[in-house]
Every structure is written in C-alpha cells, then in structure tokens.
C-alpha positions as CSV (number, residue, x, y, z in Angstrom):
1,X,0.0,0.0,0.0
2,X,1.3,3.6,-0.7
3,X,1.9,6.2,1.5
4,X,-0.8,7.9,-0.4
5,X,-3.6,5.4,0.7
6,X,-2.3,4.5,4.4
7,X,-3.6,8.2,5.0
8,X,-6.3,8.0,3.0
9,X,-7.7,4.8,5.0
10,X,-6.9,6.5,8.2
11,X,-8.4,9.6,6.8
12,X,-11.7,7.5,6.7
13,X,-11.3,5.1,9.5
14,X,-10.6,8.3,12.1
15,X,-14.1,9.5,11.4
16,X,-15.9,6.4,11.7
17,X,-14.0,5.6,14.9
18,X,-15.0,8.7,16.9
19,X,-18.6,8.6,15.2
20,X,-19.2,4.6,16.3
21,X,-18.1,5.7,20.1
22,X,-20.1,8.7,19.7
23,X,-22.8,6.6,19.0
24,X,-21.9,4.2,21.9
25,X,-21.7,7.1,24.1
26,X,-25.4,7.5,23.1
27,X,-26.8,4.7,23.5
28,X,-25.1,4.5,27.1
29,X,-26.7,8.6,27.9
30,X,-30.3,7.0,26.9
31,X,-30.2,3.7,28.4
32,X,-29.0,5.5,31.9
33,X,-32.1,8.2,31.3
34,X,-34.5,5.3,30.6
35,X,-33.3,3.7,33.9
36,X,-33.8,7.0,36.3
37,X,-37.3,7.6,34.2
38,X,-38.3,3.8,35.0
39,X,-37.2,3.7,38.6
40,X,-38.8,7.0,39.3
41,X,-42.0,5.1,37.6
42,X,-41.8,1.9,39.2
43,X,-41.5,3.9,42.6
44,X,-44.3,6.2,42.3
45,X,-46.8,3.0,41.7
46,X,-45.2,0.4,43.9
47,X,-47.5,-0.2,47.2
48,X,-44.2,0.3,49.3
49,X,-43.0,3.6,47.2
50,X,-40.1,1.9,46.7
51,X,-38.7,-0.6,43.7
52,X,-37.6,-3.4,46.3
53,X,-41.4,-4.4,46.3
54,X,-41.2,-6.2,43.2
55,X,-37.8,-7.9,44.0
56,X,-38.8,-11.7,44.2
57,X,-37.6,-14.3,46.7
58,X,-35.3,-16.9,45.9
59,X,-37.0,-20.4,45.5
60,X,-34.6,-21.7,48.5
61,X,-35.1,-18.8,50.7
62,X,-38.6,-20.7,52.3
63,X,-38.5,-18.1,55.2
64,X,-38.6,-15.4,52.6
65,X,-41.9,-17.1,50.4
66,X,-45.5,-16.3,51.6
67,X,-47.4,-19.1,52.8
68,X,-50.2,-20.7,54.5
69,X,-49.8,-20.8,58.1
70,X,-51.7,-24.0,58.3
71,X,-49.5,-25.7,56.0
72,X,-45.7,-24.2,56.6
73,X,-42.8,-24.9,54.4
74,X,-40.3,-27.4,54.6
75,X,-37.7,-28.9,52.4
76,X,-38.7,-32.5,52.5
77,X,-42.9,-31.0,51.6
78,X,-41.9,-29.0,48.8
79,X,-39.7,-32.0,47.9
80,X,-42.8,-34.6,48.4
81,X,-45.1,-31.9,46.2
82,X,-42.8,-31.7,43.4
83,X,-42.7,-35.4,42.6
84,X,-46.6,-35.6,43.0
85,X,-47.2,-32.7,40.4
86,X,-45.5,-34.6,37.8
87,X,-46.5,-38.0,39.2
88,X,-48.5,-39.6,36.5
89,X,-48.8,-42.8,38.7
90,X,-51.9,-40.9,40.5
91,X,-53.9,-40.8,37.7
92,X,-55.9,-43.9,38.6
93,X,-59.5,-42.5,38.9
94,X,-59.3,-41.8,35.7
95,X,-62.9,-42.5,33.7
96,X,-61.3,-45.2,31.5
97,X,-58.7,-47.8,32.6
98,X,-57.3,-47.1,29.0
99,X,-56.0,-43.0,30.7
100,X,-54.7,-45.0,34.3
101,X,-51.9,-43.6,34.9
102,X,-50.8,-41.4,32.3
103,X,-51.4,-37.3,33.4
104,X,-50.6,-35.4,35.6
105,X,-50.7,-32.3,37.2
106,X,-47.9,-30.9,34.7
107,X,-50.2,-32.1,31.7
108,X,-52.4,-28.9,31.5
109,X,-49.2,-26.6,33.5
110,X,-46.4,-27.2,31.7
111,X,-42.9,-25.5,32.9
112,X,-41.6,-24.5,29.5
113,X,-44.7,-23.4,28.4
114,X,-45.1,-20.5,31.5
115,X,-46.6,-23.6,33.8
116,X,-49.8,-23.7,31.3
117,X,-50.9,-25.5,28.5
118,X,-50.2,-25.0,25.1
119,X,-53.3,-25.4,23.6
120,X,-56.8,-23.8,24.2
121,X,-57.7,-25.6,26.8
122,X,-56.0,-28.1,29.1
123,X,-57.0,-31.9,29.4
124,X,-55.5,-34.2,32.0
125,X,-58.1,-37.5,31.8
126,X,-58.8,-38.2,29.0
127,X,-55.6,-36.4,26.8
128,X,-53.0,-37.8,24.6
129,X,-50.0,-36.5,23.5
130,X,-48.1,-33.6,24.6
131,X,-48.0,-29.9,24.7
132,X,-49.6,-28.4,21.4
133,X,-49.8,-32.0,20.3
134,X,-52.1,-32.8,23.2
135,X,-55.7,-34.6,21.7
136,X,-58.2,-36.5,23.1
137,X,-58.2,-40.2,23.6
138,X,-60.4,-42.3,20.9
139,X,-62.1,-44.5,24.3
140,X,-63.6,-41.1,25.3
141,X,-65.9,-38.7,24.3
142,X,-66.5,-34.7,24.8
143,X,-68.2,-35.5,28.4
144,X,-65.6,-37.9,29.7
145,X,-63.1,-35.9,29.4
146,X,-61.4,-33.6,32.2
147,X,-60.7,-30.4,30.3
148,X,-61.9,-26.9,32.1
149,X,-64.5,-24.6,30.2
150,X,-61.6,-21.8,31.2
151,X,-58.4,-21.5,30.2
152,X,-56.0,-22.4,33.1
153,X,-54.3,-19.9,34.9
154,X,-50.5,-20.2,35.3
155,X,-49.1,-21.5,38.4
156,X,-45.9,-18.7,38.8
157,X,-45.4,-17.0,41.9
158,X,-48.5,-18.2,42.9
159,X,-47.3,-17.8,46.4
160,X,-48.3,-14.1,46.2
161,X,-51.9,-15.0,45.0
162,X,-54.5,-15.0,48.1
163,X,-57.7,-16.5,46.6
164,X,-57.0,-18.7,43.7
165,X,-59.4,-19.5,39.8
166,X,-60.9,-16.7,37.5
167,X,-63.4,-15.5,40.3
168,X,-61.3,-15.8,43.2
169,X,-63.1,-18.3,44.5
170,X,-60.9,-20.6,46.7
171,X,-59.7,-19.2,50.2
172,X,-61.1,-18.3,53.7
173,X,-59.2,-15.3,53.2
174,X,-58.6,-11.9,51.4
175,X,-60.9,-11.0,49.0
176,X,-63.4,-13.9,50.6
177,X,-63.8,-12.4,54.1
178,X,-67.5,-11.6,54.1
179,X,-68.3,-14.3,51.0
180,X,-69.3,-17.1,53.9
181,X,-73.0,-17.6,53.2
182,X,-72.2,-18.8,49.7
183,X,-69.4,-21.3,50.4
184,X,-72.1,-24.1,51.4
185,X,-74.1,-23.8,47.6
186,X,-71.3,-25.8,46.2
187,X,-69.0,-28.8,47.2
188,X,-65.7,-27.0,45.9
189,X,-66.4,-23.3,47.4
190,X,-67.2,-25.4,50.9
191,X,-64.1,-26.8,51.5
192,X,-62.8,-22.7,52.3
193,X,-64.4,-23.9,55.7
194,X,-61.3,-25.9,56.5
195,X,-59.5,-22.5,56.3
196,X,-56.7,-22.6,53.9
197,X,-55.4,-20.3,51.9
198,X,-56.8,-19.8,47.8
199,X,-53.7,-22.5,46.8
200,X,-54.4,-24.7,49.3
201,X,-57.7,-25.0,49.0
202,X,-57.9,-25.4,45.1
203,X,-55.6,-28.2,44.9
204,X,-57.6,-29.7,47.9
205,X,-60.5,-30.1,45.7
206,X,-58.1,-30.5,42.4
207,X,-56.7,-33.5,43.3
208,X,-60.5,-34.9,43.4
209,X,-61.5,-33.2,40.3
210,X,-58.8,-34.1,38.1
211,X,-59.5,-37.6,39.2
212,X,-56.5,-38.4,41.3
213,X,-55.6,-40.9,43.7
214,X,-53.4,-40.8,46.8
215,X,-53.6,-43.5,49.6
216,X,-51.3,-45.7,51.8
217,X,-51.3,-48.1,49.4
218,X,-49.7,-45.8,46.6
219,X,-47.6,-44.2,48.3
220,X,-45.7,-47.5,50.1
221,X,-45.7,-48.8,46.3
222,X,-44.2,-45.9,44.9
223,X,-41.6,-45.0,47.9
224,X,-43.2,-41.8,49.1
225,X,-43.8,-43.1,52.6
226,X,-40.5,-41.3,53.7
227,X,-41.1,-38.4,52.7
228,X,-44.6,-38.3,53.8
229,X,-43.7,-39.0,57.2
230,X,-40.9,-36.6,57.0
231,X,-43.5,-33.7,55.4
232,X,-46.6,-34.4,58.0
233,X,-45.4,-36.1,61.1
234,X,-48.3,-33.9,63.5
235,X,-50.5,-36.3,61.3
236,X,-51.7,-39.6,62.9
237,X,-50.6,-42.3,60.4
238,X,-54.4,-43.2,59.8
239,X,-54.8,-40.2,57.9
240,X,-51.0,-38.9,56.7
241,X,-51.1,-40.5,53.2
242,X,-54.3,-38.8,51.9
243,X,-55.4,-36.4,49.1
244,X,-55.5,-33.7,51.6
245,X,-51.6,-34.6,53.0
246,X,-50.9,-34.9,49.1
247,X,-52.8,-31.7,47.8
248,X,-50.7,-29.4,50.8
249,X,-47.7,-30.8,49.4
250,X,-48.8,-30.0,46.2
251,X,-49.5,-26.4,47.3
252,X,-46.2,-26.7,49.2
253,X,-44.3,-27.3,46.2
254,X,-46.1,-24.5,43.7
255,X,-45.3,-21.8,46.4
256,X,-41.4,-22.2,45.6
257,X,-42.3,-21.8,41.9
258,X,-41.2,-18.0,40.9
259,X,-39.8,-16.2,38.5
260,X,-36.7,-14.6,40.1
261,X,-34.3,-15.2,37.1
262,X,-36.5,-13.2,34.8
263,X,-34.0,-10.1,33.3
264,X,-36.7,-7.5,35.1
265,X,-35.7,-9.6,38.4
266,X,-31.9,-8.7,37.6
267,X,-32.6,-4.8,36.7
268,X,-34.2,-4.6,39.9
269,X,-31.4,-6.5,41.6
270,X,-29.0,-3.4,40.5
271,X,-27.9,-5.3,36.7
272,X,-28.7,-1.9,34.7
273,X,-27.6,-4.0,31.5
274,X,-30.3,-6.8,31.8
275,X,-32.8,-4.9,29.9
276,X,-32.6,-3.9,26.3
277,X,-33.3,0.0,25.0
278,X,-37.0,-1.7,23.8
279,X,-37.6,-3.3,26.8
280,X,-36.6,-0.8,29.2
281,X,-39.0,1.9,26.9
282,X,-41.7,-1.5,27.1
283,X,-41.2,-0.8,31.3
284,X,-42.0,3.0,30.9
285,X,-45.2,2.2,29.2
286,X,-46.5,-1.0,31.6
287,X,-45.5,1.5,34.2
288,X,-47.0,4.7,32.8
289,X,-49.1,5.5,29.6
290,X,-50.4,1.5,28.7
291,X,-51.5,1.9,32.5
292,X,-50.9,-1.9,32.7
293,X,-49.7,-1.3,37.1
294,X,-53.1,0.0,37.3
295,X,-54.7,-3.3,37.9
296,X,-50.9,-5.6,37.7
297,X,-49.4,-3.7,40.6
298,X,-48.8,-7.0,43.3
299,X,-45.4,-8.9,43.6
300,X,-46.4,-11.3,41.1
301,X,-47.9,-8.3,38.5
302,X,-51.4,-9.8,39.1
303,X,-53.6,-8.2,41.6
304,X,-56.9,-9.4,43.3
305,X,-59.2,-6.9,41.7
306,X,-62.1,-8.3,39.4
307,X,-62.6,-6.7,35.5
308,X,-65.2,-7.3,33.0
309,X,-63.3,-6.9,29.9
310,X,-65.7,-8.6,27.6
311,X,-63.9,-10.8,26.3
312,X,-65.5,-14.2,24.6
313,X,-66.0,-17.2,27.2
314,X,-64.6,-20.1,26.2
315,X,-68.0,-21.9,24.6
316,X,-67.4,-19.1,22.2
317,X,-64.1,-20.8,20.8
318,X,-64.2,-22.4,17.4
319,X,-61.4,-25.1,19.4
320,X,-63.3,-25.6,22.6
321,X,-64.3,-28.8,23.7
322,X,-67.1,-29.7,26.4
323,X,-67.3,-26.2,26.4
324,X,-71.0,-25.8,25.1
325,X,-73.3,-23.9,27.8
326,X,-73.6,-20.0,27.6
327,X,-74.3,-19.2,31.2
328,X,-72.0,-21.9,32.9
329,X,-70.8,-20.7,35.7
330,X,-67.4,-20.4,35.0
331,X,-68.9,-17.4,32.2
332,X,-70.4,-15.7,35.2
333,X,-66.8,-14.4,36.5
334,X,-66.8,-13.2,40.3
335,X,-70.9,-13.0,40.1
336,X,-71.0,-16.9,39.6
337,X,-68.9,-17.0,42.9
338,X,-70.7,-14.2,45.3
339,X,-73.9,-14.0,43.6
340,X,-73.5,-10.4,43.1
341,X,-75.5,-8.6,40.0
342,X,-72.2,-6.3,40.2
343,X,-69.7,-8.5,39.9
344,X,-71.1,-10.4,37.1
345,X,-68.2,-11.2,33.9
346,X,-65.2,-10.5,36.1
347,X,-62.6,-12.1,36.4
348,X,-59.2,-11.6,38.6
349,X,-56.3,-9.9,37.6
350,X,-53.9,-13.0,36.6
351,X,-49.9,-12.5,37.4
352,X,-47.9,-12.4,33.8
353,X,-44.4,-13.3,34.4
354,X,-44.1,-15.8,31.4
355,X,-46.9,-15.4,30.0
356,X,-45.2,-15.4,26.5
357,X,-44.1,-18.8,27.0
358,X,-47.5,-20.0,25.8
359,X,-50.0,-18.6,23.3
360,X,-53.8,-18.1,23.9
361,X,-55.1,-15.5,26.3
362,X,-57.9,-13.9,29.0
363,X,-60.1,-16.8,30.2
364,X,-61.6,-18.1,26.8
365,X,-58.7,-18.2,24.7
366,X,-60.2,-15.7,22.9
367,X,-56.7,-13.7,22.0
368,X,-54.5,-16.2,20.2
369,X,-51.1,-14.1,20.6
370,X,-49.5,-11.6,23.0
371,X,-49.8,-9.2,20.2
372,X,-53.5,-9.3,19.8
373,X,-54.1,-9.2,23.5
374,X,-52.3,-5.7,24.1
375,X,-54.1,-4.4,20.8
376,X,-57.9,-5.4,22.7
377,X,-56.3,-3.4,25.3
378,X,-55.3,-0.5,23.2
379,X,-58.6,-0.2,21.4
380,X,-60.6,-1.1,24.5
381,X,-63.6,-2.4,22.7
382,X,-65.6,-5.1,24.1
383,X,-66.0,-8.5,21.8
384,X,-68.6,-10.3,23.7
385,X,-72.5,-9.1,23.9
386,X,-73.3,-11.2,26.8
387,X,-71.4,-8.6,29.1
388,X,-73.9,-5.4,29.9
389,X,-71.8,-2.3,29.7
390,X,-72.8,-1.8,32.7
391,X,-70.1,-4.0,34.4
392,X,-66.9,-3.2,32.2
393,X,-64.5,-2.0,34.0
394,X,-63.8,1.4,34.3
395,X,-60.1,1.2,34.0
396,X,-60.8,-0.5,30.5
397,X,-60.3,2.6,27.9
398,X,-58.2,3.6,24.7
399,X,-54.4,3.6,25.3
400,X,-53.7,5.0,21.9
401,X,-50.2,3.4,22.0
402,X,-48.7,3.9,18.7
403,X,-47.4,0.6,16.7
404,X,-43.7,1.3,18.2
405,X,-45.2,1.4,21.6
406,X,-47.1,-2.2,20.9
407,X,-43.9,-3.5,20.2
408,X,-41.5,-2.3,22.8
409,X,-44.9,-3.1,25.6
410,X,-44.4,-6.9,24.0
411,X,-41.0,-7.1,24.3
412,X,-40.8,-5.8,28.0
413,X,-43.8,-8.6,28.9
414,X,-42.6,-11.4,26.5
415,X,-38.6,-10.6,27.4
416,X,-38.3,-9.1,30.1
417,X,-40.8,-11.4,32.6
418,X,-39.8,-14.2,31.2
419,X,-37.5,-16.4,33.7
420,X,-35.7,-18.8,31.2
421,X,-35.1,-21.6,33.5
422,X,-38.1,-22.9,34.8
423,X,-37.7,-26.4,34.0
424,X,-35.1,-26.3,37.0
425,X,-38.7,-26.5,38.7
426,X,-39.1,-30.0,37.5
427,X,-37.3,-33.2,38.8
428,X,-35.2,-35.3,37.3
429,X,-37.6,-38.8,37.9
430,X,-40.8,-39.9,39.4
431,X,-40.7,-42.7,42.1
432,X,-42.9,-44.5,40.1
433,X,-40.4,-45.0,37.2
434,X,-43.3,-43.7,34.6
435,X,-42.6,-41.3,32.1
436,X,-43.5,-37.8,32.9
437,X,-45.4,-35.4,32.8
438,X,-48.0,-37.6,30.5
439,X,-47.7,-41.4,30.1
440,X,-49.9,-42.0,27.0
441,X,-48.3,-44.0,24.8
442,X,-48.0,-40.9,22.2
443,X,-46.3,-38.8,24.9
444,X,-44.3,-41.7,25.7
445,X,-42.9,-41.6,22.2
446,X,-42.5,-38.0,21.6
447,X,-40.4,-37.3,25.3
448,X,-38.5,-40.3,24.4
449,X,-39.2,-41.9,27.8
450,X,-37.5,-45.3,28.7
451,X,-39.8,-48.3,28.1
C-alpha cells in the first residue's frame, strides 16, 4: 500500500472511529435516562414507594416465600409436592382404565410453556399427546373428558396470590372475608371452611377433580412413605397419606415456583444491562401510559381486583371442547362466585411473568397471541355481547399506544418477565419410574421416555 492510501484509509477510518463511540456514548446517555425515568415510575406505583417491592424471593429462601400458616414450608414437603405434580402414577381414577396412569398435574401446567398448557384448553383425563400435540383419547368422548371450560391460569409466583381461579373463589381469606354464606351452595367453594389459603384450598379439591388418587397403598408402592412421614409427622398415620396430606404438598411445592431469574428480576437487583433499550421503553409504558400497574401492581404483576373486559367465554371458541353452555358458571366471572349482580363477567387480575411462553389469552382463549391481546387493550372495545356495559370495568379505555409502543410493551412482557429456567422447577424422575409429565403411549414416544 502507498503512503498515499495509508492516509487515506486513516483519513476514513478516524471519522468512523470517533462517530461509532459517539454513538456508543449515546446509547449509554439514553439507556441511563430510561433507567432514572423507569425507577422513578416503578416507585411512584409500587405499594411500598419503593422498587424493592417487586424484587422476588429466591426459590430456596422458604422463610422469605408467603405461605399458608396452616400448611408451613419445609424442604422435604416441597420436595414430596414436586414429585406428585408430575407423578402420572396418580392418575388412577381416571374415567377409563385405558387414561390409568398417564397425566398429571404438569399435563395442562407445563414448565416450558409459563406452567400452562399449550393449547386452548387443558386436558388431564382423557388427553393424549403432549403440549400443542395434546388430543383427546379415541375411548372417550367430549363429556368424559377432564378439560376446564376456562383457560387455566399459570401456576408462577402463585405464592403471592391470596384467593386462587378466574373468580377468586378458593380461600377463607382476602378478598373472601364476608363471602361465607355462599361457600355451602357448592361442594368446591365449601371446603374454604377448612380455612386454607386460595392455593391450598384449590388443589384440595383438584386432586379430586382431576381424578387423582393418593392413599397408603400408593404411596408405600411408589416410595413416598419417607417423605410423607418426613412432610406431615403432626399427622396420625391413619390419615397422613391422603389427598389432603398430598394436595398441601402440592400447594407446598407451587409456592417455591417464581420467577426470580426473569432479566426485570436482575434490573431490579442493581444489573442496569439486563434490559434492552426496547424493553426498558416497554417498562416505561407498563408503568406509565399502557396503565398496565393500574390493575398488575402486586409482587407477582397480578392483583386481586375483578374486570369485565368482555372478552368471549370459552364456549365461544371455534377449538373448545365440552365447552358448550352460555351461562356456565365459570362465564359468570366473580358474580357466579358471590352471587352479586355487580360482579357479574369479572374475572381476577392473573400475574404475567411468562406469560409469552404459551400462546392463547384472558379466560376463553379468545386472544390467540401476546400481540393481539395488548391491541384489545389499546382499542378497548368489548367483543362479547353477553357482558352489559354496565359491568366493564372502568379502568378499561383507549391507550392509543402507537405501533412502536405495541412493540417495545411486548418485548418488556414477552422478554423481560420471562424467567428462562423454569424447567429447574421439574425433577429429574418420578418414584414411580413412569414417564412424565404424560404417560400416554403418544407422549411416551415423543419425550423419548425409557420403556
């Protein structure tokens, strides 16, 4: 190369030296704005005044993890309740012999998928196949099968969650104080007379519903005795191996399930870098104009406010199966539960840490992607007629986010709450040797499970 040219290429690289660190030097300025704007947001909504609020516990830390004081943790329950949510060798009620032993709990709330299913619905008996291959078994028909006429909520951070379902409707506590003298109308809403806590309660009844067996018998045969001992020794053997024993394991277990390796979790944490430009804008606008913290404010970004948003019910999906009865009470929202004119078509505030893990949204599965749910919310139009404007909720109105804001809302909600490691939530066997979580013979196939 001549003289000539060496300055010419350093006449041209000089420039576009000092113009890319310019530009890095840019990108540094805004990203540190973004993170005073956001903190000074986060802060001005958080119930404390204070960002710490939304820091999440570690799974580990037990003492730091809210829970039911009538079932406290311990390492060997939440132990014990891990292997029965994936333990497919409880499925023995099931309607035929031909789906013994082959869901469980982990069919319809699957870790990799946000702990929900990846389908429409959910279906434990009755189901074949996994995931979005999940079908229904040829020996059974629409009304054998165990599949929900709502979409199931996801099981994250659940811990923070005081009355559990779409209308709140399991817990002596919280929003249920005052509710009493309609927990006898129904077999599921009676057993919040033993107490418990929304968690506890629900998978009380859950284990029954989703057609589940736990007994001495079982639990010998599969090698939980230890552990059940171990988890419930103020229990009198006569009773220790039990649905109930089973179901506050269960509970046990899901309370240790959160999010805290989500990259919001880290920014929070002090890790400035763990959010992108997009995401930390997507922050601003869940914190400030999208006025998502207006009803997502709790640890978990749920709440345990109640919203008609009229959206379709799940008898209104083209996909829906066994879902076929307008005014079942699961369409009814909070109203089916108190028997309230008021609180007729709404439904609780769900947490959404990985809630992009999954598609299919609000309680019918009416919004397909995480994209169309935040434009229903932008527009702020109601799709279903069966809901009387008279009970939408009032904090549903326009956002008039532009399609830049859309995006960077998405990417905060699909990126930034989304913990990338939740399979560490799922064990490494079942006592009972069976492939998990489904042990149809299509799952079987498809996870490659050991014959």
């Amino acid at each position: 190369m001549t003289r000539i040219t060496k300055y010419a290429v350093l006449a041209v690289c000089i420039p576009l030296v000092l113009l890319m660190n310019g530009c890095t030097e840019d990108q540094v300025d805004i990203s540190a704005d973004l993170d005073f704007e956001l903190d000074r947001a986060i802060s001005r909504y958080s119930p404390t005044g204070d960002t710490d609020f939304y820091i999440l516990p570690n799974e580990t830390d037990l003492a730091q993890i809210p829970q039911d004081s009538k079932n406290p943790l311990t390492p060997e329950k939440v132990e014990l309740g891990q292997f029965l949510f994936f333990e497919t060798g409880l499925a023995m009620d099931s309607k035929h012999s031909s789906s013994q032993g082959t869901y469980s709990c982990a069919s319809c709330h699957i870790p990799e998928k946000g702990f929900r299913p990846d389908n429409v619905q959910g279906i434990a008996d009755g189901g074949m196949g996994y995931a979005e291959h999940r079908g229904m078994n040829p020996d059974y028909t629409e009304t054998d099968l165990d599949v929900q006429e709502a979409r199931p909520l996801n099981l994250i951070n659940v811990a923070f969650v005081k009355n559990t379902a779409w209308n709140g409707q399991f817990g002596a506590g919280g929003a249920n104080v005052g509710t009493e003298h309609v927990w006898g109308e129904r077999l599921d809403t009676k057993r919040n007379n033993l107490g418990y806590e929304g968690l506890e309660t629900q998978n009380i009844q859950g284990v029954t519903t989703h057609r589940m067996l736990i007994n001495k018998e079982l639990v010998e045969e599969y090698g939980y005795k230890e552990l059940f001992d171990k988890s419930f020794p103020e229990y009198n053997e006569s009773n220790r191996y039990s649905k109930i024993t089973g179901s506050l394991a269960i509970s046990a277990y899901l309370r240790t399930v959160i999010s805290n390796k989500a990259p919001f979790q880290d920014w929070l944490t002090g890790d400035k870098g763990a959010l992108s430009i997009e995401e930390k804008r997507g922050a601003l606008l869940f914190f400030g104009k999208a006025n998502c913290n207006r009803c997502h404010y709790n640890q978990n970004l749920g709440s345990m406010e109640f919203h008609a948003l009229g959206v379709n019910d799940m008898d209104m999906h083209p996909s829906s199966v066994k879902a076929n009865n307008p005014i079942a009470r699961r369409n009814l929202g909070r109203g089916g539960f108190t028997k309230k004119q008021e609180d007729l078509y709404k439904y609780k505030v769900p947490g959404i840490y990985n809630i992009g893990d999954a598609d299919f949204y609000f309680h019918g599965s009416s919004a397909q992607t995480l994209e169309e749910l935040i434009e229903y919310k932008n527009i702020a139009q109601k799709e279903n007629e069966r809901v009387p404007d008279a009970n939408m909720s009032t904090k549903f109105s326009p956002l008039n986010l532009t399609e830049t804001e859309k995006a960077d809302l998405a990417t905060f909600i699909k990126k930034s709450l989304s913990d990338p490691d939740l399979t560490r939530y799922q064990p490494r066997y079942i006592k009972s040797g069976f492939c998990f979580p489904n042990n149809d013979e299509i799952s079987v196939s498809y996870l490659d499970c050991p014959e």
